[in-house]
KEVEX-464572 format. One record per residue (C-alpha): residue number from 1; residue in one letter; x, y, z. Coordinates in steps of 0.001 Angstrom, whole numbers, plus 500000, padded with zeros to 6 digits. Layout:
N
{r NUM; "A"; {X; Y; Z}}
...
END
This chain:
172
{r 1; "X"; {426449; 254435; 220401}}
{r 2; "X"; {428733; 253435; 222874}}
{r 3; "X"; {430692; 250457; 220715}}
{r 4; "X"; {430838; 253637; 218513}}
{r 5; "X"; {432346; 255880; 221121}}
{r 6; "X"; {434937; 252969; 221687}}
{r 7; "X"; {436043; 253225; 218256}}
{r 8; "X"; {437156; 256604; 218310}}
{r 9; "X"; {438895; 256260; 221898}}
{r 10; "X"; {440692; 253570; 219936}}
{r 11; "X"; {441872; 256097; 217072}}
{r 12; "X"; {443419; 258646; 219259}}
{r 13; "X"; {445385; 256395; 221406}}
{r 14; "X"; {448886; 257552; 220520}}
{r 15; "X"; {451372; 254928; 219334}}
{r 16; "X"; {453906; 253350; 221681}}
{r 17; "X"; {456747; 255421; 219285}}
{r 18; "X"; {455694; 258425; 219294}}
{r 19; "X"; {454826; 259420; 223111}}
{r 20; "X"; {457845; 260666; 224302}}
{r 21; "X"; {461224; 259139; 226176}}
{r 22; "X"; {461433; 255575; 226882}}
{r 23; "X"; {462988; 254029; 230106}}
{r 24; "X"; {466153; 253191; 228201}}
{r 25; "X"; {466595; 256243; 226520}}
{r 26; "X"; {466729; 258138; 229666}}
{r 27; "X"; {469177; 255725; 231396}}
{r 28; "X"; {471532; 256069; 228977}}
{r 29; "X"; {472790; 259387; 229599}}
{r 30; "X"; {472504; 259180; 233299}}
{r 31; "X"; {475052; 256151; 232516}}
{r 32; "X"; {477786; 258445; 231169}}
{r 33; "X"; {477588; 260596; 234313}}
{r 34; "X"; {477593; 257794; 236710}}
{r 35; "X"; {480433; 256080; 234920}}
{r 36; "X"; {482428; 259452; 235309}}
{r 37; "X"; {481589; 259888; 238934}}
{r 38; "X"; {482694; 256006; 239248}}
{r 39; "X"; {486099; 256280; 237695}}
{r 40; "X"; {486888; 259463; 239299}}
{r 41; "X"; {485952; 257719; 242812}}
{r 42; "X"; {487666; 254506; 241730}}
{r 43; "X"; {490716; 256518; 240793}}
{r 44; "X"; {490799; 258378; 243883}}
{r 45; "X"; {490323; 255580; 246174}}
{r 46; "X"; {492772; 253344; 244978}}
{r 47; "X"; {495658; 255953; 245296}}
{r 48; "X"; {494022; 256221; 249408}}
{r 49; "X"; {494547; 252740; 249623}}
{r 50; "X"; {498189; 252961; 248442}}
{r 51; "X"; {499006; 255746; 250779}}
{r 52; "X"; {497197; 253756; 253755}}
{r 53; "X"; {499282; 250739; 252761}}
{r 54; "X"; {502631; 253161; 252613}}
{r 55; "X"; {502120; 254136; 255853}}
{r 56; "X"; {501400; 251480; 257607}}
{r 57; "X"; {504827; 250249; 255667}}
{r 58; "X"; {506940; 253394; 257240}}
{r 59; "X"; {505048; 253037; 260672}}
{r 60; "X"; {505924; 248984; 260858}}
{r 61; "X"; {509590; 249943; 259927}}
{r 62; "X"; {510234; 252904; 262708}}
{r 63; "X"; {507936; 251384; 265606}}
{r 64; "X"; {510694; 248034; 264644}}
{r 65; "X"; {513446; 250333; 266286}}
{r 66; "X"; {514759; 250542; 270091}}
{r 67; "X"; {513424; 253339; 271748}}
{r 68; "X"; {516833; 255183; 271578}}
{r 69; "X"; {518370; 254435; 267998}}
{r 70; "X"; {519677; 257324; 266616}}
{r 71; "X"; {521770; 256216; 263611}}
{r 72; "X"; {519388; 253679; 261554}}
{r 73; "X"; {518761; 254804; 258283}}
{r 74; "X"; {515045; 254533; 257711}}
{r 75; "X"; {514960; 256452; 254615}}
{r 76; "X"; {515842; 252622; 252668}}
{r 77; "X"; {514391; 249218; 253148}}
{r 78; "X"; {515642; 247409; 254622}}
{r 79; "X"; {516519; 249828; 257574}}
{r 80; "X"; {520456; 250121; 257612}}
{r 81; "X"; {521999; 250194; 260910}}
{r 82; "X"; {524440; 253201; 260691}}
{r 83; "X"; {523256; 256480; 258327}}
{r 84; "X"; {520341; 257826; 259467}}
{r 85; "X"; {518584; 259287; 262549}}
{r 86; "X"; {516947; 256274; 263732}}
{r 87; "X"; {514056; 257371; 266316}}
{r 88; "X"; {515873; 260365; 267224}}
{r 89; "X"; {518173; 259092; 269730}}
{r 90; "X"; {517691; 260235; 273564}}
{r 91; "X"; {515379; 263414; 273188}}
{r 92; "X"; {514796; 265899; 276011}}
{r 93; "X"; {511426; 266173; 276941}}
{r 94; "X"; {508637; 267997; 275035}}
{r 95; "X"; {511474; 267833; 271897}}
{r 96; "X"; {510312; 267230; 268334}}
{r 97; "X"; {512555; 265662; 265108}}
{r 98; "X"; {511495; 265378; 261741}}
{r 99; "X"; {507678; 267305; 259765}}
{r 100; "X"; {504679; 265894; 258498}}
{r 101; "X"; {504700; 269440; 256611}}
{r 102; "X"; {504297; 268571; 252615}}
{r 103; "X"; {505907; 272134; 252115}}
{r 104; "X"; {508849; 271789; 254242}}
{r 105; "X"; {509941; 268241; 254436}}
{r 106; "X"; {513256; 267408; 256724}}
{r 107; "X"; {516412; 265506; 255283}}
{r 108; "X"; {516245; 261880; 257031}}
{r 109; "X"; {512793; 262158; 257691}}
{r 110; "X"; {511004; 262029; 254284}}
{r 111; "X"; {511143; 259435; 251044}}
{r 112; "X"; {509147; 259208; 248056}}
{r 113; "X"; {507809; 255691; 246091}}
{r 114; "X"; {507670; 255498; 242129}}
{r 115; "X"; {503944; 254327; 240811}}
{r 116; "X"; {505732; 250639; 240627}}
{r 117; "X"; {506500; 250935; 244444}}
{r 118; "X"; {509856; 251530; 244466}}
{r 119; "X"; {511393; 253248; 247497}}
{r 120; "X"; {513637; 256435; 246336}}
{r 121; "X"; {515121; 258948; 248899}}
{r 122; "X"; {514492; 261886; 245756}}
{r 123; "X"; {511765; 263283; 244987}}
{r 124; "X"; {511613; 262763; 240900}}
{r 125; "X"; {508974; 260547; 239550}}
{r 126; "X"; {507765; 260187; 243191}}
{r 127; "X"; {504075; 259095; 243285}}
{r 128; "X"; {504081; 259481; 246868}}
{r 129; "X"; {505951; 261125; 249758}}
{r 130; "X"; {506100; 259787; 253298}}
{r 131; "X"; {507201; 261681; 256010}}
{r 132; "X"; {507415; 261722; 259419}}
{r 133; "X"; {508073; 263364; 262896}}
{r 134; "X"; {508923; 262152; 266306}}
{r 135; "X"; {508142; 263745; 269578}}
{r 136; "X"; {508817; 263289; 273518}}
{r 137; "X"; {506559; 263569; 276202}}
{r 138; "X"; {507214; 265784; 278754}}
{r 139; "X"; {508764; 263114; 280774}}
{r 140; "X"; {510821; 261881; 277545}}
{r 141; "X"; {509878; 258289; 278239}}
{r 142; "X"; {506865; 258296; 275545}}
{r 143; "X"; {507392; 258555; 271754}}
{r 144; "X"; {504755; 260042; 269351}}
{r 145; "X"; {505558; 258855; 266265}}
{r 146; "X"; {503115; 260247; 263290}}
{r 147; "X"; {503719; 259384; 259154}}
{r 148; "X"; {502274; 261300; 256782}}
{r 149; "X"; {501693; 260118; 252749}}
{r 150; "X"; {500704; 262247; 250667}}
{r 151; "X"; {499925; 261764; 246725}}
{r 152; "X"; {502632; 263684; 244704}}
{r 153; "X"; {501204; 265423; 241734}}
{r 154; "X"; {497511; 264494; 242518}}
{r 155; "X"; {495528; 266338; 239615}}
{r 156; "X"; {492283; 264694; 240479}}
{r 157; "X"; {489176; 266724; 241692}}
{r 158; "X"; {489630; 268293; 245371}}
{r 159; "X"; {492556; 267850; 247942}}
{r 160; "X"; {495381; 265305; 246828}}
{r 161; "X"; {494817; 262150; 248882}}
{r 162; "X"; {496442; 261498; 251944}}
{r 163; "X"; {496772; 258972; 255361}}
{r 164; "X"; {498288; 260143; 258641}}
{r 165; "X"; {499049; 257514; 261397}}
{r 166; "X"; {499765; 257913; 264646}}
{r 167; "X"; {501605; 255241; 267129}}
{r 168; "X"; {502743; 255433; 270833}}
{r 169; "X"; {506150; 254036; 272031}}
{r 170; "X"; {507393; 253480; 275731}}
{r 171; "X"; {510655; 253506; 277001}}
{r 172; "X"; {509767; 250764; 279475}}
END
């Protein structure tokens, strides 16, 4: 009776086919979503890159000039001697030049790069836009110097990507 009860288990085992999902066939559409998620990230984090990489350009080329230039023109590269408003000249203390504002950026203190990398002092076909600001101490003998980029145009999920940086300079 039993080899006859093993027989029957036998008959209502359910083929492999027919008993639902495989492995693969649930992957599959988990792959779409991931490879969504993945391009979106990708796409986001190599425009971050580019804006760390443009502002550690802009920060190379002002923290370059003497503590008192007031007339290099930082706005091109490279830096022209006469044309611009260097590092602000000699500011009073507690005095501020230039914005990190992306709503309200300041003549002499803002440029823009093309997609190809191509420095531009206008804002059409900009990619990016790098600006910054320079402020005293109270004593006027320290320099905060902070750049700002800032992805022009971003239409990627959440806030357009952006770097800040931030560098000291002495007057001694």
């Amino acid at each position: 009776m039993s080899a006859h009860k093993k027989k029957l288990q036998r008959k209502l085992v359910v083929p492999a086919r027919e008993r639902g999902t495989s492995l693969i066939e649930g992957i599959v559409p988990l792959a779409g979503v991931f490879s969504v998620a993945v391009a979106t990230s990708s796409g986001q984090g190599d425009i971050a890159t580019r804006t760390t990489l443009n502002a550690q350009d802009k920060m190379e080329q002002l923290m370059a000039l003497g503590f008192t230039d007031s007339s290099a023109d930082t706005t091109v590269y490279p830096t022209a001697a006469a044309g611009g408003t260097g590092l602000g000249g000699v500011m009073a203390g507690g005095s501020t030049v230039g914005s990190v504002d992306p709503a309200a950026p300041v003549a002499s203190y803002v440029d823009y790069i093309t997609f190809q990398g191509k420095l531009q002092t206008a804002a059409p076909r900009a990619r990016y836009m790098r600006q910054w600001t320079i402020s005293t101490d109270a004593s006027g003998n320290l320099k905060t110097i902070t750049v700002l980029v800032t992805a022009v145009g971003w239409t990627g999920q959440g806030l357009a990507p952006s770097t800040t940086l931030v560098c000291m300079k002495s007057n001694s």
